[in-house]
C-alpha positions in Angstrom: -22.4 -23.7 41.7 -19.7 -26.5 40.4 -22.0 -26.9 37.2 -21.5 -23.2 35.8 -18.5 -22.8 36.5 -17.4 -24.3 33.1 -19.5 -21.3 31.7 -18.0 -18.7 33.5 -15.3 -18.2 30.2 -17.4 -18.4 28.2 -19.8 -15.9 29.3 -16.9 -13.6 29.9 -15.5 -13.7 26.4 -19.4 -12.9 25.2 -19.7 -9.7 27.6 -16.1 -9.2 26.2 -17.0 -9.5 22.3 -20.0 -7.4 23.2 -18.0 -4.5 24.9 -15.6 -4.3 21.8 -18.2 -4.2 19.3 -20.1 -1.5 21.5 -17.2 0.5 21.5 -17.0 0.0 17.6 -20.7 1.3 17.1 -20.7 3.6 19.4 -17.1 5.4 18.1 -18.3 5.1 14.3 -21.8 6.5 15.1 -19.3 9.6 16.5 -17.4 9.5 13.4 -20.8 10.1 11.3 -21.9 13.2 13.0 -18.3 14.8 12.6 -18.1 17.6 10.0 -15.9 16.8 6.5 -13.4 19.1 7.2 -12.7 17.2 11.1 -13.0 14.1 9.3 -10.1 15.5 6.7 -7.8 16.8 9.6 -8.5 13.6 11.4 -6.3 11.6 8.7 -2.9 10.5 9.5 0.0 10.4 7.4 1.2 7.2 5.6 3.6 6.4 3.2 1.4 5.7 0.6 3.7 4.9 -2.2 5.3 2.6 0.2 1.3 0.8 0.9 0.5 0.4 -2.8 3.8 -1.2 -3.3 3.0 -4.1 -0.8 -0.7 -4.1 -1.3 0.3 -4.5 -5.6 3.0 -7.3 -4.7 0.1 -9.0 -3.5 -2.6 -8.0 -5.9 -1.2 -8.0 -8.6 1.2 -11.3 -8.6 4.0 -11.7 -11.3 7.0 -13.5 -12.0 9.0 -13.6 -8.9 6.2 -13.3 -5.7 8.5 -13.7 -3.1 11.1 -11.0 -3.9 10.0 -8.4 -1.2 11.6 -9.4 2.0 9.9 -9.3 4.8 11.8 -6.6 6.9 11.1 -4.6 3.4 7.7 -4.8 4.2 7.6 -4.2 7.4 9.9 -0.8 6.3 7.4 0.6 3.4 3.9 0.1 5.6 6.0 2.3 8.7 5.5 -1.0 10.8 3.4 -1.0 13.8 2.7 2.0 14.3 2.1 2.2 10.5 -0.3 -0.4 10.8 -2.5 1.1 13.3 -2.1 4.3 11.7 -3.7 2.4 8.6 -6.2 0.9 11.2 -7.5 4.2 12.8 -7.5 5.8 8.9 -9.7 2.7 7.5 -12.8 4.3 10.6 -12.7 8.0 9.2 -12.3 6.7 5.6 -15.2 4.9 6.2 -17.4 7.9 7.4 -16.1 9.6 4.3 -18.0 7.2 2.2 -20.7 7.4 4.4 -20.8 10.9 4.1 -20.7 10.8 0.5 -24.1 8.9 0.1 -25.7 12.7 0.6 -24.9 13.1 -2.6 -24.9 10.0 -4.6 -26.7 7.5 -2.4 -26.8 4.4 -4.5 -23.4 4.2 -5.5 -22.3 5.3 -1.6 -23.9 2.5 -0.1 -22.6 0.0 -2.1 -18.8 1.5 -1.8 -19.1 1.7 1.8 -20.3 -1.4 2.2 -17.1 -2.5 0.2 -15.3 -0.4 2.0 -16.1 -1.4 5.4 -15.4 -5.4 4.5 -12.1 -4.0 3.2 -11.8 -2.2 7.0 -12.9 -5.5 8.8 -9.8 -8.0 6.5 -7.5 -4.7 7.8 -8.5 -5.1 11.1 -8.7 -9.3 11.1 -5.1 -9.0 9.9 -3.4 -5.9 12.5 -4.9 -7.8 15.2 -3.1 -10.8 14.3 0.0 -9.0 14.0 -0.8 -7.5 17.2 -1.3 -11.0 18.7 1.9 -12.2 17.2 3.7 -9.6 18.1 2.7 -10.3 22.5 3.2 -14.0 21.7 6.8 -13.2 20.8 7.9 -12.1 23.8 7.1 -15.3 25.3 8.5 -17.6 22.6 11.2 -15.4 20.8 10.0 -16.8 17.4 9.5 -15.3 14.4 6.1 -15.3 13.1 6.0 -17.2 9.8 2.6 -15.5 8.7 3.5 -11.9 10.1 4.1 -10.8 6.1 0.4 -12.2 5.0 -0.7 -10.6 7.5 1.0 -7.3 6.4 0.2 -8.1 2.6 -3.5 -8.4 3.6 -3.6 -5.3 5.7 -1.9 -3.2 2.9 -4.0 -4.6 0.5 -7.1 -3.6 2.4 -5.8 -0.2 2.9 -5.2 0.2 -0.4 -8.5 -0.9 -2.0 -10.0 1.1 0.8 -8.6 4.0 -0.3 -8.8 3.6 -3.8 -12.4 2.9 -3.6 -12.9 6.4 -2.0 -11.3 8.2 -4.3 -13.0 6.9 -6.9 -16.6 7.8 -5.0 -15.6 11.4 -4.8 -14.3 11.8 -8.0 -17.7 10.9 -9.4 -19.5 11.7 -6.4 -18.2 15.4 -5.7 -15.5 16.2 -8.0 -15.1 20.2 -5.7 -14.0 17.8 -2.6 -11.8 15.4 -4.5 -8.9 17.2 -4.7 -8.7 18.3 -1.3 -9.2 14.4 0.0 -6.5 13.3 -2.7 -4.2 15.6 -1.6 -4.6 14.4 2.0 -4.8 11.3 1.4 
């Protein structure tokens, strides 16, 4: 009994890992059988002027890269709740592109497959944030990397979206304007 119980841990953060992505398969397998329209009414409303400004400070470097403040950033993305907004848009984005492959199936696999390592850096970096943000109420420290972290996750929603607007505007230009006008 004394010998496993150095793998008790560790075989709890497996079932743990295991659980999580369950409950990611099995949510976007939901999110693939949901009609367009549910996906569309699904969306939640960002500032996206306020995204593309952080996500091009960080794609698109110039002169002076460290003029955008922090708390500027946090202020244009709509802060936490902003980022899981981002976060929970980046799923039904997804199953947009996925749905999309009906009618142009070689260019929708390869989007979504951009897409959905655009959704996983979006994910890597709100979790961190997320992380950061329960840390601090123990230590009372400002996170140093919180505005990477916040770069990458706009950047990723960005490209995300981007890439998905550009799939239906060759893809099916009569549902283009509908998803550019939500999104």
């Amino acid at each position: 009994m004394r010998d496993s119980l150095p793998y008790l841990p560790l075989c709890l953060i497996v079932a743990l890992l295991f659980a999580a992505a369950l409950r990611s398969y099995s949510s976007s397998l939901k999110l693939t059988k949901v009609d367009w329209k549910d996906l569309i009414s699904r969306l939640q409303q960002l500032d996206e002027d306020g995204i593309a400004t952080v996500a091009r400070d960080y794609l698109e470097p110039h002169a002076r890269q460290i003029e955008m403040e922090p708390d500027k950033m946090w202020e244009l993305v709509g802060g936490y709740e902003g980022l899981n907004r981002m976060r929970e848009n980046a799923n039904i984005m997804l199953a947009l592109a996925v749905y999309a492959q009906r009618w142009n199936f070689d260019e929708g696999v390869i989007v979504s497959e951009r897409m959905r390592r655009d959704g996983l850096a979006l994910r890597r970096s709100v979790r961190r944030v997320e992380v950061r943000r329960v840390l601090r109420k123990f230590t009372r420290r400002f996170g140093l990397r919180e505005p990477f972290d916040v770069h990458e996750a706009a950047a990723s929603y960005h490209l995300m979206r981007q890439r998905l607007l550009a799939l239906y505007e060759t893809s099916h230009a009569g549902l283009y304007p509908a998803l550019a006008a939500t999104l």
